[in-house]
TORDRENBA-745385 format. One record per residue (C-alpha): residue number from 1; z, y, x. Coordinates in Angstrom, 2 decimals. Layout:
BEGIN
REC   i      zz      yy      xx
REC NUM       Z       Y       X
...
This chain:
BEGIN
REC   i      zz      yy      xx
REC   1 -130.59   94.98  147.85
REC   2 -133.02   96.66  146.00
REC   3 -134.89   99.70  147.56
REC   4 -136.06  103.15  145.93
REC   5 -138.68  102.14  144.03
REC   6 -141.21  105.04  145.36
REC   7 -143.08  104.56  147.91
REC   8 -143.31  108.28  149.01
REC   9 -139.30  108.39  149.14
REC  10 -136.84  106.23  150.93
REC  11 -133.63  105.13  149.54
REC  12 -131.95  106.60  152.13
REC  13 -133.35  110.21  151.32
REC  14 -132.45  109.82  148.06
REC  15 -129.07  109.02  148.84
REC  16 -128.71  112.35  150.31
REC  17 -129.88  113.92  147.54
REC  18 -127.49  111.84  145.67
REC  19 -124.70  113.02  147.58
REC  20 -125.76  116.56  147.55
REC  21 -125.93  116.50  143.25
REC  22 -122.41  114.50  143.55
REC  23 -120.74  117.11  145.46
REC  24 -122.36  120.21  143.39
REC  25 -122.18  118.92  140.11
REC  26 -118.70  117.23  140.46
REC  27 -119.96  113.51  139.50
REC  28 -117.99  110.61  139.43
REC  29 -119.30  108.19  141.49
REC  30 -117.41  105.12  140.30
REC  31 -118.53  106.62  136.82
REC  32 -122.31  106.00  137.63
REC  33 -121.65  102.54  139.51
REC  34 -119.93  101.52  135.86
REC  35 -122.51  102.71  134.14
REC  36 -125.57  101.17  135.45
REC  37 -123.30   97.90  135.48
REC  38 -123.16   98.17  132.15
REC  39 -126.42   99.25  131.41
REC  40 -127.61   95.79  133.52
REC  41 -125.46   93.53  131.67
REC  42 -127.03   94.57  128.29
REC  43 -130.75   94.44  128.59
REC  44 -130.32   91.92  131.43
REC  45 -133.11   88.79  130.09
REC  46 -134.91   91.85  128.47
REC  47 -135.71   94.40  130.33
REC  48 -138.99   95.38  131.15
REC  49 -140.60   95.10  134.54
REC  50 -141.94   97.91  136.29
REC  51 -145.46   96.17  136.32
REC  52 -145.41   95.80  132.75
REC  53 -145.35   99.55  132.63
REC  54 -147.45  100.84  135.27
REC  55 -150.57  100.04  133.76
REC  56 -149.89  103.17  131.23
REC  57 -149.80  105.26  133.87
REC  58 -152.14  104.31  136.56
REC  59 -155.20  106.08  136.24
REC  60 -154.65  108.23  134.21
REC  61 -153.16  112.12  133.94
REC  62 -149.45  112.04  133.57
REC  63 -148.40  114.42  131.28
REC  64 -144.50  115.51  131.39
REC  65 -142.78  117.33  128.52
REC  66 -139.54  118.71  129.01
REC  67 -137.57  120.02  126.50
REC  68 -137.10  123.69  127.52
REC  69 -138.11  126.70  125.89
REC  70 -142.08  127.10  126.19
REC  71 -142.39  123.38  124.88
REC  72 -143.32  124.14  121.31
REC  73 -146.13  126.16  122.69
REC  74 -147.37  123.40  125.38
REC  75 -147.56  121.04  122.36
REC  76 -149.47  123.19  120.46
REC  77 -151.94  123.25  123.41
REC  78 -152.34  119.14  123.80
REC  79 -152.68  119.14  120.14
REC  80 -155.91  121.35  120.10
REC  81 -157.23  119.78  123.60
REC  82 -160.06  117.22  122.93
REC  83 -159.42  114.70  125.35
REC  84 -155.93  113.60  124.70
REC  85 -156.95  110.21  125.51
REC  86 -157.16  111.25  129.60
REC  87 -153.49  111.47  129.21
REC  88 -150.90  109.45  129.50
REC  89 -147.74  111.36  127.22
REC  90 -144.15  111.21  128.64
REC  91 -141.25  113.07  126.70
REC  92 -138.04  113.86  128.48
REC  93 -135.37  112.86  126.01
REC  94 -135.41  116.04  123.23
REC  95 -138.90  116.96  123.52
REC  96 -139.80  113.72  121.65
REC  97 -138.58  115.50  118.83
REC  98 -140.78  118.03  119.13
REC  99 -143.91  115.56  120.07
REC 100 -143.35  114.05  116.77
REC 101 -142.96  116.68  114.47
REC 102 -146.85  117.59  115.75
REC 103 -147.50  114.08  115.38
REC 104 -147.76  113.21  119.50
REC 105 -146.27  109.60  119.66
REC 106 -145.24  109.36  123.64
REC 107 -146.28  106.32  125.60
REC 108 -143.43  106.96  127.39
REC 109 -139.71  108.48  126.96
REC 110 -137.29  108.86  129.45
REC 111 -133.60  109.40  128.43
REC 112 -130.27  109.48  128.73
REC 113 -129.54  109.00  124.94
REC 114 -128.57  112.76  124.80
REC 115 -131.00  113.68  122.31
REC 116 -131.44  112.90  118.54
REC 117 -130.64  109.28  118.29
REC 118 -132.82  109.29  114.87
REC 119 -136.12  110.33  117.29
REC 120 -135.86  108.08  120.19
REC 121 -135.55  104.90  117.14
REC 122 -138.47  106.87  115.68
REC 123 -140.02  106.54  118.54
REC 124 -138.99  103.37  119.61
REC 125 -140.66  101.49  116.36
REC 126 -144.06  103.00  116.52
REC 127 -144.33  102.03  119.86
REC 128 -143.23  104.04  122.44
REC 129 -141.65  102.83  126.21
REC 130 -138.16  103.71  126.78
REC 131 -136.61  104.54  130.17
REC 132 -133.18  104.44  129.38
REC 133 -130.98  105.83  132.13
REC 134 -127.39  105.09  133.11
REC 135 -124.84  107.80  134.22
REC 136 -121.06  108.05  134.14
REC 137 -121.22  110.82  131.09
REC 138 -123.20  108.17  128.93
REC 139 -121.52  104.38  128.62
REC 140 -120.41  105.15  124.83
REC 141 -124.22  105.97  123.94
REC 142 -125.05  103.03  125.80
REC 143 -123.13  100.88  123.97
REC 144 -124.01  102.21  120.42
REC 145 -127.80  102.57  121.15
REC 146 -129.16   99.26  123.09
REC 147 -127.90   96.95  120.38
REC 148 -130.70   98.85  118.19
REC 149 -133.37   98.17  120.74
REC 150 -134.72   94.67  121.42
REC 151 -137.32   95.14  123.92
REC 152 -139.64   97.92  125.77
REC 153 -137.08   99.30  127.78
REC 154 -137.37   99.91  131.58
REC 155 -133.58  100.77  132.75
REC 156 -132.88  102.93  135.19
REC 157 -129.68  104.21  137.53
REC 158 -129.26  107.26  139.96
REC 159 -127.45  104.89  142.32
REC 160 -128.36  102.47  144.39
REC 161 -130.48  100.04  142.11
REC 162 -129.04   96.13  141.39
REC 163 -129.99   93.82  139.32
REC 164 -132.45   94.54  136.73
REC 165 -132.43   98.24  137.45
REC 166 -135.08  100.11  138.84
REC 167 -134.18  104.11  140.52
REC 168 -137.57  106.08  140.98
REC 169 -135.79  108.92  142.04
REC 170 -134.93  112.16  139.81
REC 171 -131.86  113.39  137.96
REC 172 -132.34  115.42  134.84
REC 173 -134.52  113.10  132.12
REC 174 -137.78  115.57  132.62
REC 175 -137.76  115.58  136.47
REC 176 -137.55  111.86  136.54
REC 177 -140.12  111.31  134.18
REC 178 -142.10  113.19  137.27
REC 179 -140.63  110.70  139.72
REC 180 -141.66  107.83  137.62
REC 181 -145.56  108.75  137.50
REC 182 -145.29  109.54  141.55
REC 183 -144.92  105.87  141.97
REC 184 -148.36  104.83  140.05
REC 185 -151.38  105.65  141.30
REC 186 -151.65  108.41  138.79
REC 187 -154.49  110.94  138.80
REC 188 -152.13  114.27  138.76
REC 189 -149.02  114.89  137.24
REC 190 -148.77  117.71  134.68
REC 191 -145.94  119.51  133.60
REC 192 -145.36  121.18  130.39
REC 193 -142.09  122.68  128.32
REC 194 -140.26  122.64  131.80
REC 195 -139.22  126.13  132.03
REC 196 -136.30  125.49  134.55
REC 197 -134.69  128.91  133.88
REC 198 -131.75  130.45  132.53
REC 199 -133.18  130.03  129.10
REC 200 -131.97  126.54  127.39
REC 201 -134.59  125.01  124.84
REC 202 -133.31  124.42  121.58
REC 203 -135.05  120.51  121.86
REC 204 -132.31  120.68  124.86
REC 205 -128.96  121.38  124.09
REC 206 -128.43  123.91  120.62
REC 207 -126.27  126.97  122.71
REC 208 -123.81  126.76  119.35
REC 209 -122.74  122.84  120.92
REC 210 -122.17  124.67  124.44
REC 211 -119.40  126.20  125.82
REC 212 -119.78  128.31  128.91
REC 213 -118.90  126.18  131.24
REC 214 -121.46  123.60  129.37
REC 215 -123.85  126.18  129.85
REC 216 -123.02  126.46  133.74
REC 217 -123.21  123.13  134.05
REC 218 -126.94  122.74  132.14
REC 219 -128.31  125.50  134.46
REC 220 -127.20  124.20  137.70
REC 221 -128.85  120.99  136.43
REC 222 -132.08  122.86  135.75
REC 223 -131.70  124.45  138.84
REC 224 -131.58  120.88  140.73
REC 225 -134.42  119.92  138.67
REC 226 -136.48  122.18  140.03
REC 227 -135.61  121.77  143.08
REC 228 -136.28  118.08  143.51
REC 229 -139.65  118.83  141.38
REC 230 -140.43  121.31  144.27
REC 231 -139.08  118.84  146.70
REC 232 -141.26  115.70  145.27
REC 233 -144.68  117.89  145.36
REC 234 -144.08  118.24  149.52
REC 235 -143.31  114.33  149.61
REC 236 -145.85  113.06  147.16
REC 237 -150.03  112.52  147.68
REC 238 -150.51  113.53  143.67
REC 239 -151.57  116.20  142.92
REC 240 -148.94  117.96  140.66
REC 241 -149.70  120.97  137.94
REC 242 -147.05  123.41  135.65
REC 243 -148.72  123.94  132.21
REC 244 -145.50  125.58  131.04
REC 245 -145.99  128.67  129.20
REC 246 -142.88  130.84  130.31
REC 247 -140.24  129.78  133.17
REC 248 -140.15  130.02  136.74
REC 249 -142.89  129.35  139.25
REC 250 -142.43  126.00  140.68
REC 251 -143.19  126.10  144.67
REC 252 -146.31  123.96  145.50
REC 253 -147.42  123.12  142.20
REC 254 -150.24  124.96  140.76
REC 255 -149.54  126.53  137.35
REC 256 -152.17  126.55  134.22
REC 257 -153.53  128.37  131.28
REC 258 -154.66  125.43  129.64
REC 259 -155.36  121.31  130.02
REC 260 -158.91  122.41  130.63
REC 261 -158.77  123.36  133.83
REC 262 -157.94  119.91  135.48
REC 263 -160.80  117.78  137.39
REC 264 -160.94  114.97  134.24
REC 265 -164.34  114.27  135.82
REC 266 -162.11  112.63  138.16
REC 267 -161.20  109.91  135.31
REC 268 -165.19  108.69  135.70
């Protein structure tokens, strides 16, 4: 059996957190466990290893993007910052939408296939990593999407791992992404367009496609975001900053005005 693979987490904590998200968000577990079967049967012989990605992220400065509401603005601040090459770019699912419209390709995009399809290809064929994640709400964009992929993607599950998939913790595509730098020797992990709020971006979920018990649903998942981001700062030996513009204050992690005020002497 494969174990959590973060060294700052056991399996067996995770599990509880697991069971917690299960029993508050109503998951099917069976769901999940025939998802990530299905998810290892179809990139099985071409998946990536984890070693083949960690040397884009160790380092270097992680830096997150969710897709919530500051995100356009935390773009807008990467673009204008100098030293871009410090950084290694992740983009939870949506916000590679956004990345690309200011021309940001991400190194790195972790998703459930619940963004724009178009994007993540987009993406995909100038170069960027996928983490493609299995859950029991996803199978049928599993199914259409890794046929169009042939290589450069590191699957994940939120169970416990088999096969050729890796679990790094996490549970909404932008708190993982988090998770998955935690288990590099990174130099810090920064966090931008992760507002974790009431407030849904529209690189999220457009409110006219939700319905209010959607809308319950996407806020209690925020909510658990933050939450294991909080949760992951106590457990973790990186050091973890919130560039996000608006949103709540994240407990333990040291919010910013700007990229310049992290130590990148510590990159020398």
């Amino acid at each position: 059996m494969r174990k959590l693979h973060n060294h700052w987490i056991t399996l067996d904590e995770w599990l509880e957190w697991y069971r917690s998200i299960v029993e508050e968000c109503r998951l099917d577990t069976l769901a999940d466990l025939e998802a990530a079967s299905l998810l290892d049967s179809m990139v099985k012989g071409r998946a990536l290893e984890f070693t083949q990605v960690e040397p884009m992220l160790s380092g270097k400065f992680s830096l997150v993007f969710g897709a919530g509401p500051s995100l356009e603005a935390d773009v807008k601040k990467f673009v204008e910052f100098p030293q871009k090459d410090a950084f290694t770019v992740l983009a939870a699912d949506g916000a590679t939408t956004a990345l690309l419209k200011h021309e940001i390709l991400p190194d790195i995009v972790v998703t459930d296939l619940d963004g724009s399809i178009e994007d993540l290809l987009k993406a995909y064929a100038q170069g960027s990593m996928l983490v493609v994640h299995a859950h029991g709400d996803n199978m049928h964009q599993l199914k259409s999407f890794l046929p169009l992929v042939e290589g450069r993607v590191l699957p994940t599950t939120q169970t416990i791992p088999f096969g050729c998939l890796y679990n790094f913790g996490g549970f909404t595509d932008g708190d993982r992404a988090a998770f998955l730098c935690s288990s590099v020797d990174v130099k810090a992990i920064v966090l931008a367009g992760m507002d974790l709020g009431d407030e849904i971006g529209p690189y999220s979920k457009p409110l006219s496609t939700l319905t209010p018990e959607r809308l319950m649903i996407k806020r209690k998942k925020l909510m658990i975001a933050r939450m294991l981001l909080e949760w992951l700062a106590t457990k973790a030996s990186v050091p973890m900053y919130n560039l996000t513009y608006h949103g709540v204050e994240l407990q333990g992690i040291r919010r910013l005005k700007s990229l310049g005020e992290l130590p990148l002497h510590k990159l020398s």
